[in-house]
C-alpha angles and dihedrals in degrees: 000000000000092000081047099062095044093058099048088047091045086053092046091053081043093053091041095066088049115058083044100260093151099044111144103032132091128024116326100051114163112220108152124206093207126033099195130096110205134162079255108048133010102215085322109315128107125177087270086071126125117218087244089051079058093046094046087051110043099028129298097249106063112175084247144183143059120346107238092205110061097228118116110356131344085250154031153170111212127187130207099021110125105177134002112299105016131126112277123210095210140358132179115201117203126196090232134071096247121072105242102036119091112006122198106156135028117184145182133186104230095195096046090045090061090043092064089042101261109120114199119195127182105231085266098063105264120149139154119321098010107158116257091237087057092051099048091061092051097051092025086172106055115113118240116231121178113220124180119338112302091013128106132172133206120201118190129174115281113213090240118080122258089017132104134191107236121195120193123204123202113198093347090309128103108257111160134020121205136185109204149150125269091248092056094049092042098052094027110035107023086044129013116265133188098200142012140235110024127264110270098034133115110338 
């Protein structure tokens, strides 16, 4: 019976984390600054950006340092990610093993943000859930590239050189928002990639 107990106390706390019960506490917390998307600034972050611009945008305590598993950079600083295997609100994802050097990708979920009661907006009007056909005449432009089933990306021009604006649409709604380079959108979006960057790059 003891055992018993344990268990099911161990499955509510489970449970707990994730259905985002603790959301808010602890480090990783997402609290943008800034809640627009533009060709100019993503929530407030351009490549120019310093780790600790980043830091001073999105929220001071990132869950931060190497990823352990090579997939999509050596790095990375996510936000709103309270336990394993959670959603996260924003991640940036750097080509060296230190947060902070050699950026390529910056990413929110725009659906989880406004779970946890952050809404995030590009400067046209476009928020979770906007319907593909009403995106597509705001950023008339952006190329169309289909991803896994039920998935579909749009890519437009940044205003920074070597960097490109992806949406991603889930089901015909907008899901997810990234500001990333041109090689990243060009091995890992345009064509399926199991890890970026190459062998051989920044360490």
């Amino acid at each position: 019976m003891r055992t018993s107990g344990v268990i099911v106390a161990l499955t509510s706390s489970l449970l707990l984390l994730q259905s985002g019960a603790f959301a808010g506490s602890g480090s990783g917390a997402f609290r943008p600054k800034s809640h627009v998307i533009s060709r100019t600034s993503f929530l407030g972050v351009t490549p120019r950006s310093t780790y600790s611009q980043v830091q001073a945008q999105w929220g001071r305590s990132p869950n931060a340092g190497p990823r352990l598993v090579r997939t999509i950079g050596r790095s990375s600083a996510r936000w709103g990610n309270y336990f394993a295997f959670g959603p996260t609100a924003a991640v940036a994802y750097y080509a060296d093993r230190r947060p902070g050097r050699s950026p390529f990708r910056y990413s929110v979920d725009l659906a989880y943000s406004r779970e946890t009661g952050v809404e995030l907006r590009t400067a046209r009007g476009d928020r979770a859930g906007s319907p593909v056909a009403a995106f597509r005449r705001r950023w008339p432009g952006a190329r169309r590239y289909v991803s896994e089933p039920g998935y579909t990306w749009y890519v437009a021009p940044s205003a920074h050189r070597g960097w490109q604006l992806a949406f991603l649409f889930a089901a015909g709604q907008l899901k997810q928002a990234e500001l990333a380079t041109s090689g990243y959108v060009g091995s890992c979006i345009a064509r399926r990639c199991s890890a970026y960057p190459a062998a051989g790059g920044s360490s």
